[in-house]
C-alpha positions as CSV (number, residue, x, y, z in Angstrom):
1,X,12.7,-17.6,-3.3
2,X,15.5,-18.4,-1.0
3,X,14.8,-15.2,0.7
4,X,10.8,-15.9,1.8
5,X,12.1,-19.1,2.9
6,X,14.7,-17.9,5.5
7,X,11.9,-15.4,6.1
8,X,9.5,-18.1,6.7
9,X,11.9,-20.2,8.9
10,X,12.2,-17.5,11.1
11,X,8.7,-16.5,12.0
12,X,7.3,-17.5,15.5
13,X,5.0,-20.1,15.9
14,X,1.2,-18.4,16.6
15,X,0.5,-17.9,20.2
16,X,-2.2,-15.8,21.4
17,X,-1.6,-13.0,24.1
18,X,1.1,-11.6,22.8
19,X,2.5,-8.1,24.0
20,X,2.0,-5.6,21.4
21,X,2.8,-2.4,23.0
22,X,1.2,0.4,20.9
23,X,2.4,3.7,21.8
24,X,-0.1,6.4,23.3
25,X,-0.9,7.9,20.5
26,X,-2.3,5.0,18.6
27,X,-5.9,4.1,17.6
28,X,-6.8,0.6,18.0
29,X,-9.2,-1.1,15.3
30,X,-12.7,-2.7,16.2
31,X,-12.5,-6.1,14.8
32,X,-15.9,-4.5,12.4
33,X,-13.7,-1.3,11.2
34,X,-10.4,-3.6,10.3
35,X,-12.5,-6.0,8.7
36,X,-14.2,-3.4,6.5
37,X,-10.7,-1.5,6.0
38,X,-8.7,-4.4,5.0
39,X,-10.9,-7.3,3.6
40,X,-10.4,-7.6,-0.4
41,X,-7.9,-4.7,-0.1
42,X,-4.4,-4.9,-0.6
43,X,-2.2,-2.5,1.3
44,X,1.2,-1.6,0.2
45,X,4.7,-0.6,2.3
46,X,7.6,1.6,1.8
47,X,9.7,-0.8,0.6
48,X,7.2,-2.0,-2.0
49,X,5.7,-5.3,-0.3
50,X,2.3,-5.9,-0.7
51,X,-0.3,-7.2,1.7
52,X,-3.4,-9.1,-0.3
53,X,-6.1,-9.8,2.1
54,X,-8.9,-11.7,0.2
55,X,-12.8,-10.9,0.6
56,X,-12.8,-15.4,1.1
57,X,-9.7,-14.9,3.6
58,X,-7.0,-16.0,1.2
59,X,-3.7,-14.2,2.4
60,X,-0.7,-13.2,0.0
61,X,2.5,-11.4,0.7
62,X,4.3,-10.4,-2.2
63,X,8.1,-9.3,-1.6
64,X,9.2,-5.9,-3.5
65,X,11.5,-6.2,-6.6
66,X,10.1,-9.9,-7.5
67,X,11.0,-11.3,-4.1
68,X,8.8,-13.9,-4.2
69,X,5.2,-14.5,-2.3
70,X,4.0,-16.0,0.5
71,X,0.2,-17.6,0.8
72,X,-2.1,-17.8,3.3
73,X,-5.0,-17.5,4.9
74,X,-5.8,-14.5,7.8
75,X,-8.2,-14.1,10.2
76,X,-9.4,-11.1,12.3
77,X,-9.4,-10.7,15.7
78,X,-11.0,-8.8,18.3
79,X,-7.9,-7.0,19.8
80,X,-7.1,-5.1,16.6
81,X,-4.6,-8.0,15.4
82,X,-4.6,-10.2,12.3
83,X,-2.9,-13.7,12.4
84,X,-1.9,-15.7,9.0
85,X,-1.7,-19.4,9.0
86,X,0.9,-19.7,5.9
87,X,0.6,-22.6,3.7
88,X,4.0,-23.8,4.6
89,X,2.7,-24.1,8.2
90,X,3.7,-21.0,9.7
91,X,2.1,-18.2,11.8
92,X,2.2,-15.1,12.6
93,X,-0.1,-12.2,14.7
94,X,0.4,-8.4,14.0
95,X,-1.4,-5.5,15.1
96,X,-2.8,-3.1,13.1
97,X,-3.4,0.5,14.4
98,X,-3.5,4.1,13.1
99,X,-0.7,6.3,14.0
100,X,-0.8,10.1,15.1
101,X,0.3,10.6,11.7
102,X,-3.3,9.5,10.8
103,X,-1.1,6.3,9.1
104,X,-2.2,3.0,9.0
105,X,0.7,0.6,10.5
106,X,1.8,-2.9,11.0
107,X,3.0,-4.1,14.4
108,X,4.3,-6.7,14.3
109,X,4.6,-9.3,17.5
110,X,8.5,-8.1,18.1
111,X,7.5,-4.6,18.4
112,X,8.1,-3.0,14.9
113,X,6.5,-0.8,13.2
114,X,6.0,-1.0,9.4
115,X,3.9,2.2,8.3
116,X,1.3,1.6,5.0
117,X,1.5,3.7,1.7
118,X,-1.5,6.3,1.7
């Protein structure tokens, strides 16, 4: 618990325009195709975290190794983004794109990248 709440103290407030930089070889989501690839999916990373994004727009991050979870609620955008408005207060805006890899990944607003398990 003490872990997802330093995490959650250091998350930037939500702020639109932000400067993603994919890379070239990226493909950017229509806000139709990311809401039909992620809503009432859950998507899972390397390290075992777990993205839940609910088909009512209920949001839950779930830390690996019983880390604890954070709740939200998401909301998808038209620039290939998804923003959370945590419970606690907190937001947060990360792009989503597929990688020349043919990977789906996480970018998030400082610039890394956080590829998804097939």
């Amino acid at each position: 618990m003490t872990r997802f709440l330093l995490w959650i103290a250091l998350l930037p407030s939500i702020t639109f325009a932000q400067n993603w930089v994919p890379r070239d070889t990226d493909t950017l989501f229509t806000q139709l195709d990311l809401e039909a690839r992620l809503r009432g999916e859950t998507i899972t990373f390397f390290d075992d975290g777990q993205s839940q994004f609910f088909e009512d727009g209920r949001y839950t991050y779930t830390y690996a190794n019983d880390g604890g979870t954070g709740y939200g609620y998401f909301e998808i955008k038209t620039d290939s983004t998804i923003c959370v408005e945590f419970v606690t207060g907190f937001s947060r805006c990360d792009m989503y794109v597929i990688d020349a890899a043919n990977r789906l990944v996480v970018i998030t607003e400082a610039g890394d990248r956080f590829p998804v398990r097939p």
